[in-house]
LOSEBA-474729 format. One line per 10 residues: their letters; for each residue x, y, z of C-alpha. Coordinates in nm, 4 decimals. Each point is the difference from the previous one (the first is absolute). Layout:
BEGIN
a	X Y Z ~ ...;
//
This chain:
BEGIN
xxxxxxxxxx	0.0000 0.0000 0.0000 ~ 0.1171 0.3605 -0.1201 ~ 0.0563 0.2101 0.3418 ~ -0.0608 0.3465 -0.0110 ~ 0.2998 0.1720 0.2067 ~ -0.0076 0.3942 0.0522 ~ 0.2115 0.1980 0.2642 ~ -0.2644 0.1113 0.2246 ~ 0.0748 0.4234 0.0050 ~ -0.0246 -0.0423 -0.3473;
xxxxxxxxxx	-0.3854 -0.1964 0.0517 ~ -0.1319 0.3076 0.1980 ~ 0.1546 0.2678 -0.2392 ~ -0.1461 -0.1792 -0.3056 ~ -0.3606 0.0187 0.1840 ~ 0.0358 0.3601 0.1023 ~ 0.0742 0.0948 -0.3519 ~ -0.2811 -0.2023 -0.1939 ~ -0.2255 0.1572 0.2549 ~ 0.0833 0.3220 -0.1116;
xxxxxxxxxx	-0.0367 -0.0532 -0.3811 ~ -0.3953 -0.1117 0.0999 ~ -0.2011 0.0440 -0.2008 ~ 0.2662 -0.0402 -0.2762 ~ 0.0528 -0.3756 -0.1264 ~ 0.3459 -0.0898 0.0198 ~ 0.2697 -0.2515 -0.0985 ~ 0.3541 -0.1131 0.0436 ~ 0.2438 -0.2245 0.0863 ~ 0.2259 -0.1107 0.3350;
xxxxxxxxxx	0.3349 -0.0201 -0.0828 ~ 0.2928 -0.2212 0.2087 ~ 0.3728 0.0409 -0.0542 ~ 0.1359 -0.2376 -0.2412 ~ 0.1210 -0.2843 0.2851 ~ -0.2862 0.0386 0.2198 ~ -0.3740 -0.0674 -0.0252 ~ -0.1607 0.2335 0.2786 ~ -0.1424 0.3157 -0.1634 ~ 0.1307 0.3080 0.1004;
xxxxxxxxxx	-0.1258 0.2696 -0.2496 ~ -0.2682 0.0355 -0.2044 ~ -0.1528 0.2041 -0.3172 ~ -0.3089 0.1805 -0.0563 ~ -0.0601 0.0487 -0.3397 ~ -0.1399 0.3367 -0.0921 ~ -0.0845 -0.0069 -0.3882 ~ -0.2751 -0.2499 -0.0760 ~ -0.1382 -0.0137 -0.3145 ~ -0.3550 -0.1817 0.0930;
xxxxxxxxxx	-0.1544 0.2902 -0.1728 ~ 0.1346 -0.0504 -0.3713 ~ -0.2629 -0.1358 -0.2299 ~ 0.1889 -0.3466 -0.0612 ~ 0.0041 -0.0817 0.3750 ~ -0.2782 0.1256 0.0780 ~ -0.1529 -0.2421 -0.2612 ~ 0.2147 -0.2981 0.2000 ~ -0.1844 0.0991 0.3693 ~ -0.3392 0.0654 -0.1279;
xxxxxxxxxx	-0.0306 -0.3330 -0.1363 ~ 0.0186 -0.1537 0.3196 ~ -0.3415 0.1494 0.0739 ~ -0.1780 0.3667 0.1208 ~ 0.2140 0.0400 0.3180 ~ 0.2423 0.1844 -0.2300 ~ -0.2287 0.2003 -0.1682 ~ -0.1521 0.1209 0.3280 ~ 0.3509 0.0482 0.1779 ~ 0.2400 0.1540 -0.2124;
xxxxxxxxxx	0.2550 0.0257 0.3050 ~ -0.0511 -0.4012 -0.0268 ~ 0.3131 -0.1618 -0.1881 ~ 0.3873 0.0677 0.0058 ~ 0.2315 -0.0158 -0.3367 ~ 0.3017 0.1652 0.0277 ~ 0.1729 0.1665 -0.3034 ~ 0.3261 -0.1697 -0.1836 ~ 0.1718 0.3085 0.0341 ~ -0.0393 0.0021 0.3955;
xxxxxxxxxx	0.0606 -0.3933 0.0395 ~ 0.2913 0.0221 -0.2245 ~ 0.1457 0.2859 0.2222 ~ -0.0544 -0.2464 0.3103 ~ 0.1935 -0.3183 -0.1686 ~ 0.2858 0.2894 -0.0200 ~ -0.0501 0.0437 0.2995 ~ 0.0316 -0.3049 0.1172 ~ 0.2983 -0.1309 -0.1797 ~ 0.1970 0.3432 0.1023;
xxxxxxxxxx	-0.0743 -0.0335 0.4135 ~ 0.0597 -0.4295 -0.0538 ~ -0.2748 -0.0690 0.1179 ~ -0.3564 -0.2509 -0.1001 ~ -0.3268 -0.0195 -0.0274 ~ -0.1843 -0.2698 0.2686 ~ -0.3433 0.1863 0.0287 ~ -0.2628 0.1102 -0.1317 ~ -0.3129 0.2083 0.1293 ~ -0.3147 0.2144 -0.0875;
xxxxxxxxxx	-0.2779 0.1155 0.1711 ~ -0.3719 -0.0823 0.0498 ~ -0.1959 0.3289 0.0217 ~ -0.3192 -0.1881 0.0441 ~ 0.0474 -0.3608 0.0093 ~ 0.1269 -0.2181 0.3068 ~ 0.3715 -0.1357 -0.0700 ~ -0.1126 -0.2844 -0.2118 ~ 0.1803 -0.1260 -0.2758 ~ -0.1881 0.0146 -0.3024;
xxxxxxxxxx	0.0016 -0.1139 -0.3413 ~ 0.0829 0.3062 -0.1357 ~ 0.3109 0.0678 0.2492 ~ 0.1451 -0.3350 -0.1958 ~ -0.0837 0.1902 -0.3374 ~ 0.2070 0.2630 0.0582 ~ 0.2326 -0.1027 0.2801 ~ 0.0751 -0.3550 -0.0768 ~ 0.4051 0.0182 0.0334 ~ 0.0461 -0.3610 0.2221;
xxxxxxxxxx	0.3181 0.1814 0.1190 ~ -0.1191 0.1934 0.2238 ~ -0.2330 0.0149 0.3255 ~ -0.3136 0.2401 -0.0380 ~ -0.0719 0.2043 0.2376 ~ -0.3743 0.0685 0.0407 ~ -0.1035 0.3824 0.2079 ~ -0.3863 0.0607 0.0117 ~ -0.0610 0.3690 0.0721 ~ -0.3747 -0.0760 0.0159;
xxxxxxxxxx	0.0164 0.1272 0.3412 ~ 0.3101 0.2301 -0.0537 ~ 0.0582 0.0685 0.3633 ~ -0.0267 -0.3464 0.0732 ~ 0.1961 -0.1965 -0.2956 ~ 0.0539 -0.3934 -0.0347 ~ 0.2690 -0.2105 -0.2217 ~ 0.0084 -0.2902 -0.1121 ~ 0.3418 -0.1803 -0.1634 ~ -0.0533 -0.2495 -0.2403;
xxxxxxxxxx	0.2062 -0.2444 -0.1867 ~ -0.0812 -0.0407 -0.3965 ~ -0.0004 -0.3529 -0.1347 ~ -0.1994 0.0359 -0.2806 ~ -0.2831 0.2759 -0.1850 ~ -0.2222 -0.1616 0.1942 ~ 0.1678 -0.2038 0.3046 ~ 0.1242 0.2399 0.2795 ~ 0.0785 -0.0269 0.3757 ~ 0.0228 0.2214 0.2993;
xxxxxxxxxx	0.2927 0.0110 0.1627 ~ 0.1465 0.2028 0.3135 ~ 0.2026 0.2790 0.0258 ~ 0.3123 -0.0278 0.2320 ~ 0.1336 0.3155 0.1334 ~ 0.3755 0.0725 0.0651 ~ 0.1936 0.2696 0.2109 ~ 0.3067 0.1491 -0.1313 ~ 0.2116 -0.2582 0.1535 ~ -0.2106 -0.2690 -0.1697;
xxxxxxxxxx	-0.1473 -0.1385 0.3009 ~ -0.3923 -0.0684 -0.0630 ~ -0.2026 0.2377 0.1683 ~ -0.3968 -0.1814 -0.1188 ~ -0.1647 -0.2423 -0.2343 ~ -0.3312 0.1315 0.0375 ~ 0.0331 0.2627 -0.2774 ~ -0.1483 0.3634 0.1341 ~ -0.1178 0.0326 0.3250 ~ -0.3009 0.2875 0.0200;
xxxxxxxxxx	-0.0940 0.1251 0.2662 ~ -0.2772 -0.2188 0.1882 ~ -0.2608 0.2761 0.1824 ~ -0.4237 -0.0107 -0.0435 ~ -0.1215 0.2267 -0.2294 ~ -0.0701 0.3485 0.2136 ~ -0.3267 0.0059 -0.1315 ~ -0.0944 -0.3596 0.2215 ~ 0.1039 0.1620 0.2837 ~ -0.2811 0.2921 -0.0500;
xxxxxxxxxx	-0.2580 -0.2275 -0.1098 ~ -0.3430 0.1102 0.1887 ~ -0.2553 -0.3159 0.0007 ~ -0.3490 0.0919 -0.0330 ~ -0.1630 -0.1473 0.2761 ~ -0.3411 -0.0081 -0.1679 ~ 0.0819 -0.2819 -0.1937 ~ -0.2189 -0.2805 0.0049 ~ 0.1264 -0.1498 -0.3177 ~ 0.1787 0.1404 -0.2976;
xxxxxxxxxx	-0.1344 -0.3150 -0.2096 ~ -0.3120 -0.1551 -0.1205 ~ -0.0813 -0.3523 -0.0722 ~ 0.0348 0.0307 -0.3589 ~ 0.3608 0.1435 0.0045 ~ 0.1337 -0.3597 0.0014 ~ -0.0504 -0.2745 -0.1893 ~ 0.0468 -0.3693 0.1307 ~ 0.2747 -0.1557 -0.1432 ~ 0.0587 -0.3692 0.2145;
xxxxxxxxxx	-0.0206 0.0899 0.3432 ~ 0.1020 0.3796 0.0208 ~ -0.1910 0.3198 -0.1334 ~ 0.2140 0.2042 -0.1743 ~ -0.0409 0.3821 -0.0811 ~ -0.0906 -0.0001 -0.3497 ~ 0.1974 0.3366 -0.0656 ~ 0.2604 0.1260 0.1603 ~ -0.0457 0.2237 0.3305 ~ -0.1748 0.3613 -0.1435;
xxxxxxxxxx	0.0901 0.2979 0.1216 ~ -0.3974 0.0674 0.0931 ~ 0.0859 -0.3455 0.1956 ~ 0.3480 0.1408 0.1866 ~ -0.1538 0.3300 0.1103 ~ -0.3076 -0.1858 0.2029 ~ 0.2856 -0.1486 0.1671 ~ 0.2802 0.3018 0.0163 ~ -0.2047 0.3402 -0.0329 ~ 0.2666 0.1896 -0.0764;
xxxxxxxxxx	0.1178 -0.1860 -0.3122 ~ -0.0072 0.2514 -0.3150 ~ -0.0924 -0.0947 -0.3285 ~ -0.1156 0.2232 -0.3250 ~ -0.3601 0.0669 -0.0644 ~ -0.1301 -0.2974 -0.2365 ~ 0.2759 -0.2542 0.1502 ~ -0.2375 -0.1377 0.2201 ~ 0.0247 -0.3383 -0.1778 ~ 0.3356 0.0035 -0.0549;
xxxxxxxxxx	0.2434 -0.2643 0.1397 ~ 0.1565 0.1762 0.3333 ~ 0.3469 -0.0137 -0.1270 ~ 0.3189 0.1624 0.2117 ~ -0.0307 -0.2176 0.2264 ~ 0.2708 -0.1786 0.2493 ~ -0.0261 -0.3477 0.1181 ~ -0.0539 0.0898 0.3299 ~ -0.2902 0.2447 -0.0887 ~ -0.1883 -0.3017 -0.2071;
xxxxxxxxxx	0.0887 -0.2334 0.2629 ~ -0.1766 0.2645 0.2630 ~ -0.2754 0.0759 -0.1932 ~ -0.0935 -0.3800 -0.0042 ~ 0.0589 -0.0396 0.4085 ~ -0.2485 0.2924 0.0189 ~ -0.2471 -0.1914 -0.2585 ~ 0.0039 -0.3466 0.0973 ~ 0.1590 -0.1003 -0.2765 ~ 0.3320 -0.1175 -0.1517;
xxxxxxxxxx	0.2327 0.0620 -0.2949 ~ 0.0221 -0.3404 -0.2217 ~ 0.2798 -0.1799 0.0232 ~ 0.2640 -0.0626 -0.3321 ~ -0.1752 -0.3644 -0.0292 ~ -0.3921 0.1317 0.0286 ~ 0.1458 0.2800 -0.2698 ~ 0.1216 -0.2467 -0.2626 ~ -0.2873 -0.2568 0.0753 ~ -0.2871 0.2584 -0.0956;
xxxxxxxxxx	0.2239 0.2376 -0.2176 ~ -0.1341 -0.1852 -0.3293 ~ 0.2864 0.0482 -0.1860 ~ -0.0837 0.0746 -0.3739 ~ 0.3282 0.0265 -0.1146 ~ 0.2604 -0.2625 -0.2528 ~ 0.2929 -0.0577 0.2252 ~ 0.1825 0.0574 -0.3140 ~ -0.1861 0.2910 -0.1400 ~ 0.2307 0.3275 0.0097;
xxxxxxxxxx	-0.3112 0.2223 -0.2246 ~ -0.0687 0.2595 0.0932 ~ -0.3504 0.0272 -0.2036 ~ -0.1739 -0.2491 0.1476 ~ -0.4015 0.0143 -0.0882 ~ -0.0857 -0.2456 0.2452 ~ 0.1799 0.1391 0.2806 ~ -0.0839 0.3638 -0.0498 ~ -0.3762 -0.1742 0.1268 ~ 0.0858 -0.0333 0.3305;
xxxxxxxxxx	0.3011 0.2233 0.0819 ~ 0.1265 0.3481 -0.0233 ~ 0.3121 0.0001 -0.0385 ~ 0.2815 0.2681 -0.2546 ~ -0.1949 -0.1291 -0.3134 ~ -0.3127 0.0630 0.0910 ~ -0.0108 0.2597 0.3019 ~ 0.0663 0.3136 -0.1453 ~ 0.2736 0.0330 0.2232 ~ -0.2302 0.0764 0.2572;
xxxxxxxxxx	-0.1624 -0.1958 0.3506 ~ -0.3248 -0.0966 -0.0964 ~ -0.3402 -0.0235 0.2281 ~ -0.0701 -0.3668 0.1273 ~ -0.2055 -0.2412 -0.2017 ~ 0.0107 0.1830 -0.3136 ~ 0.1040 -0.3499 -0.1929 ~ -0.1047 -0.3170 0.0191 ~ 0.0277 -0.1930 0.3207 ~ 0.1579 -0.3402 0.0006;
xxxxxxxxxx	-0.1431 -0.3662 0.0539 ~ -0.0188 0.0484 0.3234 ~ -0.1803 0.3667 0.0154 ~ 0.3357 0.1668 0.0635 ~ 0.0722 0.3011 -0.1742 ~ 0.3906 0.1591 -0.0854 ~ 0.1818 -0.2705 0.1671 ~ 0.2389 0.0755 -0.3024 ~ 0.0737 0.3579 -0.0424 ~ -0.1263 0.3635 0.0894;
xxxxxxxxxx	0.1899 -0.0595 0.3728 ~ 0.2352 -0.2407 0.1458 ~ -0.1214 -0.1381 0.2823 ~ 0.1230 -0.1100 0.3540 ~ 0.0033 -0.3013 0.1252 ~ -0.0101 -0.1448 0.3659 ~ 0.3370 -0.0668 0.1726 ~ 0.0125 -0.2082 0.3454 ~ 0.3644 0.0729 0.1089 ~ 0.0103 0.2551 0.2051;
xxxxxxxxxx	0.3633 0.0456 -0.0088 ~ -0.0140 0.0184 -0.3877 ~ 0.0321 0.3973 -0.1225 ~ -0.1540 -0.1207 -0.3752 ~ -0.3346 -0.1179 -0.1723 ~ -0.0725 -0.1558 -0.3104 ~ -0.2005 0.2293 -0.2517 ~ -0.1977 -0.1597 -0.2645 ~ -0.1633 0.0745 -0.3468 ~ 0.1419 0.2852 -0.1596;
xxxxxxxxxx	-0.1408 0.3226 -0.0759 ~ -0.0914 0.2884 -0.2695 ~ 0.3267 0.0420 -0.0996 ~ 0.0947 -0.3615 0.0081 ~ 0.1071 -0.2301 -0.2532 ~ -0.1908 -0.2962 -0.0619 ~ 0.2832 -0.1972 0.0831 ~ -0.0600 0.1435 0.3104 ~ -0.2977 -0.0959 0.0988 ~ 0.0533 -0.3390 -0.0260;
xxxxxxxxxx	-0.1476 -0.2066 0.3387 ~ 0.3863 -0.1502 0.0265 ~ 0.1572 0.3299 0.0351 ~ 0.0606 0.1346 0.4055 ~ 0.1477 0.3416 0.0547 ~ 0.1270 0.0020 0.3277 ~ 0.0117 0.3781 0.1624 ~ 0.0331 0.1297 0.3603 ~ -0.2803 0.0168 0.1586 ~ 0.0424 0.3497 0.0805;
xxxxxxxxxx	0.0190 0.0777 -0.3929 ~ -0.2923 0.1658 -0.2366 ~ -0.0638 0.0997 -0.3474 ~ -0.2685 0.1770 -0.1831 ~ -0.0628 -0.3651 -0.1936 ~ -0.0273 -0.1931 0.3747 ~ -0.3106 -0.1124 0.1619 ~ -0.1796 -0.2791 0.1581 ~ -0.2730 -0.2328 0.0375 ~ -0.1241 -0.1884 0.3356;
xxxxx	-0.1751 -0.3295 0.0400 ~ -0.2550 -0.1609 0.2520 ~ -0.0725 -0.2980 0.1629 ~ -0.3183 0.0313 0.0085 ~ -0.2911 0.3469 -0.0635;
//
């Protein structure tokens, strides 16, 4: 297994600096010295050329998340990646990474990252600025277009002695806003009978959590006039997790979520246009690029509606000590690829995003 070895000041200073380029994409490499294979530089390329007609022609095919994002996408020019090989040779040194950033997507590897990055060289480096103060990476290993695995990151100090494996460690703290929460206390219940549907023994919410649902629970939640139906999205693990204490209810676990998520989707299928799919999820093809009210597509066998797209969701987690959550389904902007039931983004639980909801189940209404 490729191991993905970076001196550890460099780590932090690489963060800093893709944080400030939000909400610029960017690209680059990590660079070692010639007899060494921990990374202690990097490059951020500065002249992409995602807007000229000819690769602009190359992104779009891959489906309307391009057209609707034109910050999407990273080519760099020749003239700028031939100054860098210069570069390179001149200072002895090589490349051993390589990186871009998600401005809307979890760290996933996609498809489309082994389109355009598929150099089995190198390491890529994964940074998802979908919550830019709060950013996640993910290494992975290339084997193939299609065939990829995650792999660590290994931090070193100057004298080469490891400092962590775990990659970068954010700051674990509750969302501010939990702590101000005010319950109403005139709830009875925030839920009717036919909000669920039976599927085996549990009832399930059949949408995900409203924000007309959250503020009968938390009166001082804030949501734009004609949002009412909206998925309530910004939301941390521990604020789902407390909504569902206060509700008698519970967040599904990752087995309930694949059981009843009805996958439509090939294992194998990569398109983007997918007619059948577009029936029953909102996702970048068929969105608008925008979160959608609950229930406005079909539902599926089992009277569930947007288990695949318009908002991830959370799901339950039992170990207390654990500081992360599996997230399920993909969302608005997501990929269809995405989506699929199989696929678990792990995030703190103390994380949110604008595309990151919930659902809760029932043993019984």
């Amino acid at each position: 297994m490729m191991k993905a070895k970076i001196e550890a000041n460099t780590y932090q200073k690489f963060i800093s600096e893709i944080q400030d380029f939000y909400p610029k994409k960017t690209f680059g490499y990590f660079f070692s010295k010639e007899d060494e294979e921990i990374a202690t530089d990097y490059y951020i390329f500065s002249e992409d050329s995602r807007k000229e007609e000819n690769v602009m022609e190359r992104f779009n095919k891959f489906g309307k998340y391009y057209e609707n994002n034109l910050n999407a996408g990273f080519l760099s020019s020749i003239q700028e990646s031939v100054a860098i090989e210069k570069y390179i040779i001149k200072n002895k040194l090589k490349k051993i990474g390589v990186f871009h950033t998600h401005l809307r997507h979890p760290p996933i590897f996609t498809k489309v990252d082994a389109e355009f990055h598929p150099s089995e060289n190198f390491w890529h480096l994964i940074i998802s600025l979908r919550n830019a103060q709060k950013p996640t990476i993910k290494i992975f290993e290339i084997l193939s277009n299609v065939n990829f695995n995650e792999i660590p990151v290994i931090l070193y100090d100057q004298s080469r002695n490891i400092v962590s494996i775990k990659g970068y460690g954010r700051q674990k703290v509750l969302n501010s806003s939990l702590l101000k929460m005010s319950i109403n206390n005139q709830i009875s219940d925030c839920f009717t009978i036919e909000d669920f549907a039976k599927c085996g023994e549990l009832f399930i919410s059949k949408t995900m959590i409203t924000n007309e649902q959250y503020k009968r629970v938390f009166k001082n939640h804030q949501y734009n006039i004609g949002e009412e139906k909206f998925p309530v999205v910004n939301i941390t693990w521990y604020e789902a997790q407390y909504f569902c204490e206060v509700t008698d209810t519970e967040l599904l676990t990752k087995e309930e979520w694949e059981l009843y998520a009805d996958d439509q989707l090939d294992p194998f299928d990569y398109e983007h246009h997918n007619e059948a799919f577009m029936k029953v999820a909102l996702y970048s093809e068929n969105s608008k690029n925008q979160l959608q009210q609950v229930a406005t597509l079909k539902p599926n066998q089992y009277g569930l509606y947007d288990m695949q797209g318009n908002a991830w969701e959370w799901c339950a987690c039992f170990e207390s000590k654990t500081e992360v959550a599996n997230t399920k389904g993909g969302s608005y902007f997501a990929f269809p690829e995405m989506c699929r039931k199989t696929v678990d983004q792990l995030e703190d639980k103390d994380y949110f995003a604008r595309d990151l909801g919930f659902r809760v189940k029932r043993r019984n209404v």
